[in-house]
N, C-alpha and C positions, 0 to 999 in steps of 0.2 A: 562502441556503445550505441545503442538505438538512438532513432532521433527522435524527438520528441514530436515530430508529424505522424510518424505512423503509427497508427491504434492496435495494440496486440491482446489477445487473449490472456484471462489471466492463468497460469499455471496451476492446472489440474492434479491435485493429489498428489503436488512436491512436498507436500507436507508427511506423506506414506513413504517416501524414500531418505529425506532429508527431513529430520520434525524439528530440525533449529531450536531444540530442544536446551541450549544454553542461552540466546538469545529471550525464546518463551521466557523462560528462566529470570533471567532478568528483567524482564517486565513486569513479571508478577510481582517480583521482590519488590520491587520499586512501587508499584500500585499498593500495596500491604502494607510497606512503611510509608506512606506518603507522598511521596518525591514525585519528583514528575522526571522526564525520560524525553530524549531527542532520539530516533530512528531515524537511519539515513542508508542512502547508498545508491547506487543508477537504477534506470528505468526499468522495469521488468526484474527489476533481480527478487521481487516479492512481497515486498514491505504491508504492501495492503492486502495480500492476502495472511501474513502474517499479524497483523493488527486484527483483521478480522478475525482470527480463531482466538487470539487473545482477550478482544469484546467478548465474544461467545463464553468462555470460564469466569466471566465476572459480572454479578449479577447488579452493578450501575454502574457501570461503563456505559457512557454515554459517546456516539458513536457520528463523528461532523463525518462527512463526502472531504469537501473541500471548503475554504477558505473564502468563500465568494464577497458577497457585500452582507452586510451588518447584519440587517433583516435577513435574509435570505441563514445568513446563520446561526443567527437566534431561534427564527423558525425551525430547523435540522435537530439544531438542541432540544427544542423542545419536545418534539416530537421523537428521539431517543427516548426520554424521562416519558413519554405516552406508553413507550416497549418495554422500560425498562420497570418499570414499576407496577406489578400485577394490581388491577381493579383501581389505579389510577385513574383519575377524573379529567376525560378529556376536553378544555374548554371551547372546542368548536375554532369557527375557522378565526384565527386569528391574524390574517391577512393585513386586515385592516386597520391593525394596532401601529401604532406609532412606533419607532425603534425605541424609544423609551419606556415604552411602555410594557414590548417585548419582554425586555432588558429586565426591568420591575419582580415580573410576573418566574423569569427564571431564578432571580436571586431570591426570592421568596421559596422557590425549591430546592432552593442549594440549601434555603435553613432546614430544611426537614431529613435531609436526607443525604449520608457522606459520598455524594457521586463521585466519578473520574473524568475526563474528557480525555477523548482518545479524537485529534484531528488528523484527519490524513492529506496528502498533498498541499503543505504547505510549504508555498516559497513565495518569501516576498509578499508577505501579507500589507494589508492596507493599514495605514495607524488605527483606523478607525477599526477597524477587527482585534488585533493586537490590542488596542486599550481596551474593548471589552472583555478578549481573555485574560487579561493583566487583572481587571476587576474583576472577575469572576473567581481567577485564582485566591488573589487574596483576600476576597467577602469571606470566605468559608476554606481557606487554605486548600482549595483544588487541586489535587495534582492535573500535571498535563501531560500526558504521550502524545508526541506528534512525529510524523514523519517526511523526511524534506530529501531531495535526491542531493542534498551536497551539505557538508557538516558546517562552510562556512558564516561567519555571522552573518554576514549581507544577507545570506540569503533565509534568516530567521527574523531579523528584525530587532525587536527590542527585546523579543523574548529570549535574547539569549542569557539572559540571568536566570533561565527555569535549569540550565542545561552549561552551568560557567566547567564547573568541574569533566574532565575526563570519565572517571562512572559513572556519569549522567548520560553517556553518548553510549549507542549500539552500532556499531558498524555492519550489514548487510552485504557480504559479497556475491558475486557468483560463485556458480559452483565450481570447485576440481574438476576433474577432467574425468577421474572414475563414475564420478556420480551423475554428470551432466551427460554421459553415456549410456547408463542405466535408466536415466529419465529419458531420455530420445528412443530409447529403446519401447519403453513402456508407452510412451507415445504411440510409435508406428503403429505397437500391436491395437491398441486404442482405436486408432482410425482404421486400422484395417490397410496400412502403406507397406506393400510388399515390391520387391525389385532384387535381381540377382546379385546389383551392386550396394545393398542397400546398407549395409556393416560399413564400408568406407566410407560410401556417403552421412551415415550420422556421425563417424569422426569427422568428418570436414565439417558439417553442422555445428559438433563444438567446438573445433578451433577458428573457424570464421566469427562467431558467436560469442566467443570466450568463458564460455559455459553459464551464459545467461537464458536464464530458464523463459523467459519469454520470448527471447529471437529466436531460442530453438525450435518451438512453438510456432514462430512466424513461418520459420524456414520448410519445418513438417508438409504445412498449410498449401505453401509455395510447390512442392515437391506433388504433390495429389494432382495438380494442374496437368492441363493433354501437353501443355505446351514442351514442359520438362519431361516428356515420355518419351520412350523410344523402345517398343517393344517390352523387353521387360525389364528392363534399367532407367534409372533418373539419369538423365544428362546434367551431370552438376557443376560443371563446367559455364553452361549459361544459366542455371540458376543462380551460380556464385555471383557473375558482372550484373545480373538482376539486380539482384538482393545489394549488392553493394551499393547501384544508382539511384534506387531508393533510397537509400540510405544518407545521399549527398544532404 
């Protein structure tokens, strides 16, 4: 599994080869009938960019970064409900509003209008964040999709009453092995990464990697460098002990 130090790209047009098309599937259903929805699963295997196509098919879906402090998230909300709402009245900068006041001004747009909140990278929210989704939820019965790299409660909070039941949960893997081939494939051609060992080299990509579409991504990345060159082959041999000490 990546570690959570090193920053990867996010996985380009997995959604053309792999469209997670039962997963979508159940997000929607879930936003449709009400309910709110837990996304989970490790680092890079997708989640935000799958959350984000699923903002995109819903026209108030309103769309948090992350979980930071109070204000900072109230601000993010609001400014969703700025996008989401064509010829919306936007009231300037509201920096300097009080978190209560913040708070005020969004639940006054929960009454007008049946949003979603779709938060992403939540783990181990502050209580102070978690009670204002808690109210926000139940001012106006808001669903919540959120997404946390691990299904356990700890690492949700209080909210885990949005998500008690088992189909309230989406599980997120990496890919198979056929299909995280075909993406490393599409990759290479992508960057333009050519090499006479290069077939081998993206299998050992996804068995180092375990067909997480973001390491494979890192590894690509890794693989372009002079360092791993050698005429016209990747030395994968010391990309491999690379990639792994990074990794510590």
């Amino acid at each position: 599994m990546p570690s959570p130090s090193i920053q990867h790209e996010p996985a380009r047009e997995y959604l053309d080869i792999v469209e997670r098309v039962e997963e979508l599937s159940r997000l929607r259903d879930q936003a449709k009938r009400r309910k709110s929805m837990l996304l989970f699963g490790p680092e890079g295997v997708g989640k935000s960019r799958l959350l984000q196509t699923f903002v995109d098919g819903q026209s108030l879906a309103l769309y948090v970064g992350q979980t930071r402090s109070p204000r900072e998230f109230l601000l993010e909300l609001h400014h969703s409900m700025s996008l989401a709402i064509k010829g919306a009245k936007v009231l300037g900068d509201l920096s300097s509003l009080s978190t209560r006041s913040l708070k005020g001004i969004v639940h006054r747009a929960f009454d007008t209008q049946p949003f979603l909140m779709v938060i992403d990278h939540l783990d181990g929210p502050s209580r102070v964040v978690t009670g204002i989704i808690k109210d926000l939820h139940y001012y106006g019965r808001t669903p919540v999709i959120f997404a946390s790299r691990s299904p356990h409660m700890e690492h949700i909070g209080a909210l885990q009453a949005f998500c008690a039941l088992k189909s309230e949960r989406v599980e997120l893997k990496n890919w198979p092995q056929a299909i995280a081939i075909e993406f490393a494939q599409r990759e290479a051609e992508r960057i333009s990464l050519y090499a006479s060992n290069l077939e081998s080299t993206l299998r050992s990509f996804v068995e180092w990697s375990d067909g997480n579409p973001a390491s494979i991504l890192y590894l690509l990345k890794m693989a372009c460098r002079p360092q791993y060159r050698m005429d016209d082959q990747i030395k994968a041999h010391i990309l491999y002990v690379d990639y792994r000490m990074g990794h510590r």
